[in-house]
Backbone as JSON Lines, residues from 0, in Angstrom:
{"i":0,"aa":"X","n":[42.33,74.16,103.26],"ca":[42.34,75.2,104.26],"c":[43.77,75.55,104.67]}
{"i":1,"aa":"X","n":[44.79,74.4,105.03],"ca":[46.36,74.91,105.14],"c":[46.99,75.51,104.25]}
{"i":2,"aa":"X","n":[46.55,75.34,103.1],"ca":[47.43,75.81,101.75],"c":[47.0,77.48,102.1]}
{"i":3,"aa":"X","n":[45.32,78.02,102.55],"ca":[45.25,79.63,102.37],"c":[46.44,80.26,103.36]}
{"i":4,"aa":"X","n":[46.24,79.21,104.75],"ca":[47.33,80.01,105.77],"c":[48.92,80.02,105.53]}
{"i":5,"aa":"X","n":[49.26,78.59,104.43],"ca":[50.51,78.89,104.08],"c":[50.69,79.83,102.86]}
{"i":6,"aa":"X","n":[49.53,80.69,102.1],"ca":[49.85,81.91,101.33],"c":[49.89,82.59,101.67]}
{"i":7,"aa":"X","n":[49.19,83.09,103.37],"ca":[48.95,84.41,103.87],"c":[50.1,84.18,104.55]}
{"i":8,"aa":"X","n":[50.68,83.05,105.12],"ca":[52.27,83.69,105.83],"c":[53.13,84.12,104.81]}
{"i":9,"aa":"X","n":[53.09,83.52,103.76],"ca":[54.42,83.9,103.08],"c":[54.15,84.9,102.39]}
{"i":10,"aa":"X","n":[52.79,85.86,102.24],"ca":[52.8,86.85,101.95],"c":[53.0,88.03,102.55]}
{"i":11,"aa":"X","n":[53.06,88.01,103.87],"ca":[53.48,88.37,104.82],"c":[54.78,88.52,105.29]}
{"i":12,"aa":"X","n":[55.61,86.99,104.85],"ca":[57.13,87.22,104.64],"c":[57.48,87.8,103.97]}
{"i":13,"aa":"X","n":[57.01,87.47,102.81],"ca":[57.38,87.82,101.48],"c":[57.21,90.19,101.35]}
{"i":14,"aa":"X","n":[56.15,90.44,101.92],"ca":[56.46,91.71,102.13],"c":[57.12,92.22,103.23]}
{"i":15,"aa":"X","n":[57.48,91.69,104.39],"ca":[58.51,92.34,105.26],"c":[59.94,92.27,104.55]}
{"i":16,"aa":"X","n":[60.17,91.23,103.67],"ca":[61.27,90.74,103.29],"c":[61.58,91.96,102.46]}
{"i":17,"aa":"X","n":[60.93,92.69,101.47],"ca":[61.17,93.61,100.75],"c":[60.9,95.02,101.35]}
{"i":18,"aa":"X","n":[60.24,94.96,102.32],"ca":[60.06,96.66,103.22],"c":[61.77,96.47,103.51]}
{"i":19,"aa":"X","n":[62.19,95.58,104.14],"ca":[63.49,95.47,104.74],"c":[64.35,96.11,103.7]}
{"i":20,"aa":"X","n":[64.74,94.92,102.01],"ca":[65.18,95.39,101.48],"c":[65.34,96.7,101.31]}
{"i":21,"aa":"X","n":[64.58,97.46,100.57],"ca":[63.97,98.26,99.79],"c":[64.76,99.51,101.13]}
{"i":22,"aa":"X","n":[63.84,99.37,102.49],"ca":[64.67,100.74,103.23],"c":[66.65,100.25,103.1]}
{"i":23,"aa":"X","n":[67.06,98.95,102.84],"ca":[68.31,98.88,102.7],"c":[68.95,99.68,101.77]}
{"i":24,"aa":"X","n":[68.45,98.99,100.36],"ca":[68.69,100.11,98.99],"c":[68.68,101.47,99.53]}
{"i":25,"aa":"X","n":[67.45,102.02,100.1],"ca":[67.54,103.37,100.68],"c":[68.88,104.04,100.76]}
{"i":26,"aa":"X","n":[69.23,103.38,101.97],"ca":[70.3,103.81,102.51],"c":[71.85,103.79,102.12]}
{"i":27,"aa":"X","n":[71.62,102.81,100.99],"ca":[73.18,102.39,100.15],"c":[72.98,103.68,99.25]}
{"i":28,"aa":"X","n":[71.35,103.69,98.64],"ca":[71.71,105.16,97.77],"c":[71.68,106.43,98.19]}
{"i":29,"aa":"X","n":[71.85,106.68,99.69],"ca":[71.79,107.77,99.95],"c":[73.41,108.03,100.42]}
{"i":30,"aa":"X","n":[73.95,106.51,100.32],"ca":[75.37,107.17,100.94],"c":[76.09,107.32,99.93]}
{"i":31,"aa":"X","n":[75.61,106.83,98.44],"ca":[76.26,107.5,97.08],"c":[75.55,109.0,96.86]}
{"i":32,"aa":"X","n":[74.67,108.4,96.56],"ca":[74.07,110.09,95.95],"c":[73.91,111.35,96.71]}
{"i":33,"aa":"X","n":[73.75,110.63,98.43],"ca":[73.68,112.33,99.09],"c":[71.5,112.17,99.36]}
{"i":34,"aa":"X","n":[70.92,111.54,98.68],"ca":[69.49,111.85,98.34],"c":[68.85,110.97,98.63]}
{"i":35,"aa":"X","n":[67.57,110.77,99.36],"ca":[66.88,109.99,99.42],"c":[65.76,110.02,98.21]}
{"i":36,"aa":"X","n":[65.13,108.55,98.14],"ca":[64.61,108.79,97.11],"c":[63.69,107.65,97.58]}
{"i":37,"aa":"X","n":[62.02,107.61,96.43],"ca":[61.21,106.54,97.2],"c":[60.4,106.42,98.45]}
{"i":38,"aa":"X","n":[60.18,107.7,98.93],"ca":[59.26,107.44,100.24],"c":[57.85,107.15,100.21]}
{"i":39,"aa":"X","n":[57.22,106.59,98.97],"ca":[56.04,106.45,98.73],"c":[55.99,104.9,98.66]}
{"i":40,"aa":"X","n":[57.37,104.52,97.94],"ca":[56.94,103.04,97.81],"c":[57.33,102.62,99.13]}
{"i":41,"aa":"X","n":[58.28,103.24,100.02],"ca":[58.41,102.53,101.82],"c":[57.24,102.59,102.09]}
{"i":42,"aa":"X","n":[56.05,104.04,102.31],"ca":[55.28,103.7,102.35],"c":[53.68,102.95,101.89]}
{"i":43,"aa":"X","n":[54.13,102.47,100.88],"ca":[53.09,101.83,100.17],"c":[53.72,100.28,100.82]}
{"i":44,"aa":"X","n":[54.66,99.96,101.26],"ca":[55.5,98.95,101.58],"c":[54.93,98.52,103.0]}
{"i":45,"aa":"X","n":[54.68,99.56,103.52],"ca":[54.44,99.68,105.18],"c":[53.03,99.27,105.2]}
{"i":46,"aa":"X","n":[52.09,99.69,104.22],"ca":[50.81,100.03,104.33],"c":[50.1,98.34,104.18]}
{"i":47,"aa":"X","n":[50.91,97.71,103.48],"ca":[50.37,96.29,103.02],"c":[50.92,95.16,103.98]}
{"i":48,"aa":"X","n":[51.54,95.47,104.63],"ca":[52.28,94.78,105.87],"c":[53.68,94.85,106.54]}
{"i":49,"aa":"X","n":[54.6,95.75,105.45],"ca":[55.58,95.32,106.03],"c":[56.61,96.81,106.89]}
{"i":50,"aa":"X","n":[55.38,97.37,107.85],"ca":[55.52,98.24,108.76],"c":[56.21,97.58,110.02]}
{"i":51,"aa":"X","n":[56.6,96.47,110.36],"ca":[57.53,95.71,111.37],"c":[58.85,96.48,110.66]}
{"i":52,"aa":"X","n":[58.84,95.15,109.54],"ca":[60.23,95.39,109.11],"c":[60.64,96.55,108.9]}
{"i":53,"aa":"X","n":[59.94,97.85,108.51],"ca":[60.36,98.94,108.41],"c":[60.73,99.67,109.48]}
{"i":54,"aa":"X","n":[60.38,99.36,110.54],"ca":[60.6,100.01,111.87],"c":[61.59,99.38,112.1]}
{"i":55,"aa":"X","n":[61.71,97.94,112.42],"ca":[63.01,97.72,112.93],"c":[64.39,97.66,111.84]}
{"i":56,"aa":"X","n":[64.44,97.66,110.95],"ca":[65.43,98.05,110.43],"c":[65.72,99.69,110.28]}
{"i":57,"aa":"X","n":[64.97,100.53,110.5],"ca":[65.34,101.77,110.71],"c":[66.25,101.51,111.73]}
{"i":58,"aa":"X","n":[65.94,100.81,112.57],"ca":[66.8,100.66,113.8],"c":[68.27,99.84,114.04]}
{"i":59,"aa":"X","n":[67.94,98.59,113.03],"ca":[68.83,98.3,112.87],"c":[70.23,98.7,112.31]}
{"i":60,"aa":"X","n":[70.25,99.64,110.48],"ca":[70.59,100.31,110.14],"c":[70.72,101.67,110.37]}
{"i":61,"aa":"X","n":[70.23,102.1,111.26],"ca":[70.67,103.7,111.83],"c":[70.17,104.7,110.69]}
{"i":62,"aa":"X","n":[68.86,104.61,110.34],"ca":[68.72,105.39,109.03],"c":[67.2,105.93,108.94]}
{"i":63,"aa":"X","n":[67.46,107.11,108.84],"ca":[66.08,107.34,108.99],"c":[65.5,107.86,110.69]}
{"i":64,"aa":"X","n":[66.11,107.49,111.28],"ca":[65.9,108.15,113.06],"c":[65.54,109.29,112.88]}
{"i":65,"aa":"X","n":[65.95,109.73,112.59],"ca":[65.41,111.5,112.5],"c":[64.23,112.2,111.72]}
{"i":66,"aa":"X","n":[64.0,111.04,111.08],"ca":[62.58,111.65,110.37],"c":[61.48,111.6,111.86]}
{"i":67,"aa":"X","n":[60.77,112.53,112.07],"ca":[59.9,112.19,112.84],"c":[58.42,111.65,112.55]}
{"i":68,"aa":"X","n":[58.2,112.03,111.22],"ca":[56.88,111.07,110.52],"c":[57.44,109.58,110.63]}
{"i":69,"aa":"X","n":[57.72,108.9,110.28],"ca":[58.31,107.55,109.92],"c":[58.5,107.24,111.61]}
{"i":70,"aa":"X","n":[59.09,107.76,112.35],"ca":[59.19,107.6,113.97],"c":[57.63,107.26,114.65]}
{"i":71,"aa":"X","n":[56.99,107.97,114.44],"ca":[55.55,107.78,114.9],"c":[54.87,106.82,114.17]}
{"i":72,"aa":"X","n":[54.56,107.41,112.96],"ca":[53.72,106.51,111.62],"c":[54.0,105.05,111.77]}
{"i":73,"aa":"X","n":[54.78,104.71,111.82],"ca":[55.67,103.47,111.92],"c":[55.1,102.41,112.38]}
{"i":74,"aa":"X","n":[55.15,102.81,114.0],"ca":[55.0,101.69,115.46],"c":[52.91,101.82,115.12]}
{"i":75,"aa":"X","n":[52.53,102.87,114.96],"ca":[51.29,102.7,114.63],"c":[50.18,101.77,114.0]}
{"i":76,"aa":"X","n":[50.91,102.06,112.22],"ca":[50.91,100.98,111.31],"c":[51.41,100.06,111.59]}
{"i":77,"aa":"X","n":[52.4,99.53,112.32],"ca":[52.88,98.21,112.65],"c":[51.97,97.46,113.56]}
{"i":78,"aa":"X","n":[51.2,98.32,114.86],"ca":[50.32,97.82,115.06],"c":[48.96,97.44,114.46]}
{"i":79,"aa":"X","n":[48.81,97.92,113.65],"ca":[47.58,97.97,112.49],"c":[47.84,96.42,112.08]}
{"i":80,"aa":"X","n":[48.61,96.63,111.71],"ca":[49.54,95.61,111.05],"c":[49.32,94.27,111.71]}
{"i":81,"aa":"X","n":[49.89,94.25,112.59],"ca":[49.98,92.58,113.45],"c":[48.18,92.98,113.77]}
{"i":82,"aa":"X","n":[47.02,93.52,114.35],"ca":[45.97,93.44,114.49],"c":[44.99,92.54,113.36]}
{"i":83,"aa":"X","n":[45.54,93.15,111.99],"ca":[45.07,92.96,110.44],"c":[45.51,91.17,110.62]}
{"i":84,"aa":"X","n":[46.6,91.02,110.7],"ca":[47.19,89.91,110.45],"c":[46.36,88.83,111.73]}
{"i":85,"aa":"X","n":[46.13,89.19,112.76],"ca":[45.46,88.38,113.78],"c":[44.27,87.92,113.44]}
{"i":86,"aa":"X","n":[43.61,89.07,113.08],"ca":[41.97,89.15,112.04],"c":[42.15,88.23,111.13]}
{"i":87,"aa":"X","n":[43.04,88.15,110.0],"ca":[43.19,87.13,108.91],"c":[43.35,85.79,109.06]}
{"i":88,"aa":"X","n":[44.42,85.51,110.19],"ca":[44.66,84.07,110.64],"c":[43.44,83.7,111.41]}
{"i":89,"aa":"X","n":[42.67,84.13,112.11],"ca":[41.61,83.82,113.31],"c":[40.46,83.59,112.38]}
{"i":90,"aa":"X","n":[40.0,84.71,111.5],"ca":[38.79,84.54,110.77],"c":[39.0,84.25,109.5]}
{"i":91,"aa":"X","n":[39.85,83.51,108.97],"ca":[40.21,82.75,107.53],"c":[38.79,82.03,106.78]}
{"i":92,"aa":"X","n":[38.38,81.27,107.97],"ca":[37.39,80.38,107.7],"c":[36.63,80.76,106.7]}
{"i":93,"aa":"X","n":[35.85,82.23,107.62],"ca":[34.83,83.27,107.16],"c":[34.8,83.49,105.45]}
{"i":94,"aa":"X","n":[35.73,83.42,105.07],"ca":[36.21,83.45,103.69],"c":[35.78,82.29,102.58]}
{"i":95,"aa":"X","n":[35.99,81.31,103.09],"ca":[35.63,79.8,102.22],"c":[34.33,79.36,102.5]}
């Protein structure tokens, strides 16, 4: 039973860890190329959990503020997000 909750955290790390990345890359290639590129996989990124990290590193990095989809969408799915994740840890059992 500990081993499922230690896959569901680190899958959980394991995708904030790369929403983070991934809007980083963003922003390194937009200050070469001028272009953003990839807003499907941020949000395909966001959609599976890692809508925290995407929000707060918008914030952290200064990037992206001005979109106003991603401004709203964001804090939404992020709540989705930690709700989903409460559901999973609480009712794990249900599963086995």
């Amino acid at each position: 039973m500990t081993i499922v909750y230690v896959c569901f955290a680190v899958y959980i790390l394991a995708v904030n860890f790369y929403a983070f990345r991934f809007l980083k890359s963003q922003k390194e290639g937009y200050e070469t190329d001028g272009e953003i590129r990839g807003d499907g996989k941020l949000l395909l990124s966001a959609l599976l959990g890692g809508a925290i990290a995407v929000y707060v590193s918008m914030f952290l990095l200064h990037f992206r503020l001005g979109n106003l989809f991603f401004m709203i969408f964001m804090p939404l799915l992020a709540v989705l997000n930690v709700y989903c994740f409460f559901l999973g840890f609480r009712g794990i059992y249900l599963f086995l």
